[in-house]
N, C-alpha and C positions, 0 to 999 in steps of 0.2 A: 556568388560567394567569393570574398578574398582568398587570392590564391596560397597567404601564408596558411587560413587556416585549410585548405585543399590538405596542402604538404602537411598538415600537422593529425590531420584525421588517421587512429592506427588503421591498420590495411582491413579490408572487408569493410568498412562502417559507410553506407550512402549518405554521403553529404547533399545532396540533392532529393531526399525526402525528410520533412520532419518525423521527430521521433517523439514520443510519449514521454520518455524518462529523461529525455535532454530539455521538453518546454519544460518539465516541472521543474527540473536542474538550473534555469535560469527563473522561474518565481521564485526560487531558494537563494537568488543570488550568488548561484554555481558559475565556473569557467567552462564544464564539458557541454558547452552548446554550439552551434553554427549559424549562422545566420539564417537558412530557414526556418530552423525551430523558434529563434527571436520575432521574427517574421510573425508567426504564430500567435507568440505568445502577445504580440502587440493587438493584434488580432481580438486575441480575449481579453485583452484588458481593456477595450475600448467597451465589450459588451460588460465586464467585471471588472475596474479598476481597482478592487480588493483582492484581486484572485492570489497573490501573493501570502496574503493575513491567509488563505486559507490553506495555501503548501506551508504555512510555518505552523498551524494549528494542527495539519495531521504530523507533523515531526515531534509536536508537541505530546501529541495525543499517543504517538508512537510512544516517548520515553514514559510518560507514564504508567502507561499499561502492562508496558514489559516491564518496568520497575518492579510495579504491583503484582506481576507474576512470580517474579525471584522473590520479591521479599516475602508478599501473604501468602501467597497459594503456593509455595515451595519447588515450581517447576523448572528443571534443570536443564530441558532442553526444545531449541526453537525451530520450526520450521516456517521460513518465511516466503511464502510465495510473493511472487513480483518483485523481487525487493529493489529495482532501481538501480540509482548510481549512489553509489558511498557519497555520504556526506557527515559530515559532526553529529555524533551520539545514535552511530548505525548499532543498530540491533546485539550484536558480541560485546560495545564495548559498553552499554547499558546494564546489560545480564550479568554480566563479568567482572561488574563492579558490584554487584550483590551476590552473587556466586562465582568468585572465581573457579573456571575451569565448565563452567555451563557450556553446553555446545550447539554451534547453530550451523541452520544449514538454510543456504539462500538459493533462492529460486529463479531464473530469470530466463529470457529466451532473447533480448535486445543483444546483440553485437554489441554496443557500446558499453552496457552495462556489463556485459563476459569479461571485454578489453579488461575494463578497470576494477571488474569485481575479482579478480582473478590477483590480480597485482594486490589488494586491496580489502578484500574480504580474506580468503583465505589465506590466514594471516599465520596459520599454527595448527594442530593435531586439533582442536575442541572447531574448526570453522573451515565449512568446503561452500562451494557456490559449485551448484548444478546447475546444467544448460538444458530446461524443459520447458513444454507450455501449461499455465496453467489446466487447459483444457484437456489435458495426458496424467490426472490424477496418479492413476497405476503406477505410468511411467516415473513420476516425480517419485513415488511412494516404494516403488521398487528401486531405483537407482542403487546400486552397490554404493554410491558414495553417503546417500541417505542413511542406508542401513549400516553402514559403518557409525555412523555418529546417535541416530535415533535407535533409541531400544522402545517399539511401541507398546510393551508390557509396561512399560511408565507413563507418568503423565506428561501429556506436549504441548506447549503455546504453537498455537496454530496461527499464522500472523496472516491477515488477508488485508493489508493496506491498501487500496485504492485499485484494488485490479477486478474483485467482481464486476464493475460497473462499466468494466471495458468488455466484457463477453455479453451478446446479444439475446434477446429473452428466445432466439429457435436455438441460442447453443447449451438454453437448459443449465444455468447460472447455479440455481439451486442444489439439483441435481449434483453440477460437479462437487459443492461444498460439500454436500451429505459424502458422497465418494473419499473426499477426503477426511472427513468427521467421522466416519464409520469406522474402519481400524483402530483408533485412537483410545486410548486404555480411560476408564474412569476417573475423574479428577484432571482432566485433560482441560484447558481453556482455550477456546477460537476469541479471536480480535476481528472486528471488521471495520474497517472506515467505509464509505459510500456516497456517490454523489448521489443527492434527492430534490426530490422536486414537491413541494407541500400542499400541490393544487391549491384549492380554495381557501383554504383556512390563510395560506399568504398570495395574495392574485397576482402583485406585482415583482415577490419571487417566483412561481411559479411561470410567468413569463418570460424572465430572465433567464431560469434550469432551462425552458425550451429554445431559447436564443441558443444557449448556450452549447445545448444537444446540436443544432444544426450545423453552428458551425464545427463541433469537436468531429461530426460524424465526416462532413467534407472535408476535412483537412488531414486527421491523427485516426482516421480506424473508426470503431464500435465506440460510442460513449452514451451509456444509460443513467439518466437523472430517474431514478425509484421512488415509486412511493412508502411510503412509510409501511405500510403491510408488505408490500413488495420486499422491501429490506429483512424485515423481523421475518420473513419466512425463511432466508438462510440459518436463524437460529433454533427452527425448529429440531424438539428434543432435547434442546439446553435450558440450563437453569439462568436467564439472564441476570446479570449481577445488577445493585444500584448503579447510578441512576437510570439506568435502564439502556434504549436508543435516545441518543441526545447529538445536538450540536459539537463539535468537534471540542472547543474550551468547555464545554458544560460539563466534560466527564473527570468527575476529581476534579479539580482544579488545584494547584499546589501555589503556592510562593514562589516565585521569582518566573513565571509563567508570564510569556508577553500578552497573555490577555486578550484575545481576538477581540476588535470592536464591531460590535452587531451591526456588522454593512450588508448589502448583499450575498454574498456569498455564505453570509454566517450560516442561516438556515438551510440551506444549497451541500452541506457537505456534516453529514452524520457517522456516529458510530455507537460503539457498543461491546459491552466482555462477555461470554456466557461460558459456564463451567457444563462439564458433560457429567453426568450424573452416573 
């Protein structure tokens, strides 16, 4: 690793292991990465040279759905598990352009993402970042800073961008979701993005999600490519909204949208809205 970026890492962050939120930070075309995490992501692109199309399709998929929260289904306030590193059109300034004064609350347990979510997210009284794991449902859900902003007698976008797929099928994925979907007042909507793997129906995606799994799992942690019932059982008890579980561009698609072109990774990365009844 160059030793400018050594000196430039804020203190605590190991620059000497890659990180999850800093490879996606650099297929976003971010600066908060280091040369391992590059490392990596070169890594995956050799196996997915698209993999890029598909960190801008769930950013994409991101604005929309949170759009479509504030504007159709009226929900004022967000709790975003995993949320990453801040980048352009993070979750507050989406909401807050359709409900000024919405309040969210960001979830994350990365060092790097604290450093700058902190500097960055909570930017004002409507927006705190909590330092939890997803895996610690209660924990997040109890947090005094949670309950400072979330009133759960209302309705909440429950945001689960890209993180079920990193928790392992013995740490009970669904389970956590339900934990955190249970509190959550009627009229409530959960978001999930999710890596998948489409078996047979595509052989040579299917392929590719298991390349793909071997190396996520040797390098970056837990990485699960789900099958499509796999996935829709986190929604269980919800009312799924059109178009159902789809490809990440497939849901809504609006105007001025870069349009994911159906490469590899297209089928490789799913999601979906469903309101709690």
């Amino acid at each position: 690793m160059p030793d400018s970026e050594q000196a430039s890492a804020p203190s605590g962050i190991d620059t000497t292991r890659p990180s999850v939120a800093r490879v996606y930070d650099f297929m976003l075309g971010g600066k908060d990465n280091y040369e391992i995490d590059r490392q990596v992501a070169q890594a995956a692109l050799r196996i997915a040279p698209d993999a890029p199309e598909a960190a801008l399709a769930n950013r994409e998929f991101l604005r929309r759905t949170v759009r479509h929260l504030a504007a159709e289904a009226g929900i004022r306030q967000f709790l975003d598990i995993g949320s990453g590193l801040p980048t352009q059109g993070n979750v507050h300034e989406v909401a807050q352009a359709v409900i000024p004064g919405a309040h969210v609350v960001y979830v994350d347990h990365d060092p790097i993402v604290l450093a700058h979510g902190r500097a960055l997210l909570a930017v004002d009284e409507t927006t705190t970042i909590v330092e939890a794991d997803a895996r610690e449902p209660e924990k997040i859900l109890d947090d005094p800073r949670t309950r400072s902003l979330i009133d759960f007698d209302e309705p909440v976008g429950l945001l689960l961008f890209g993180i079920l797929h990193h928790l392992s099928d013995e740490e009970d994925p669904a389970g956590i979701a339900a934990r955190l979907i249970r509190p959550l007042a009627p009229g409530s909507h959960v978001v999930i993005s999710h890596f998948h793997n489409p078996g047979q129906e595509r052989p040579e995606v299917a392929e590719q999600a298991a390349t793909a799994e071997k190396l996520f799992n040797e390098h970056l942690g837990t990485g699960r490519w789900r099958t499509r019932a796999e996935i829709l059982a986190f929604f269980d008890g919800l009312d799924l909204l059109e178009p159902g579980l789809v490809p990440l561009p497939e849901w809504r698609p609006e105007t001025g949208d870069h349009q994911a072109a159906p490469g590899i990774t297209y089928h490789t990365f799913v999601g979906g809205v469903a309101r709690k009844p």
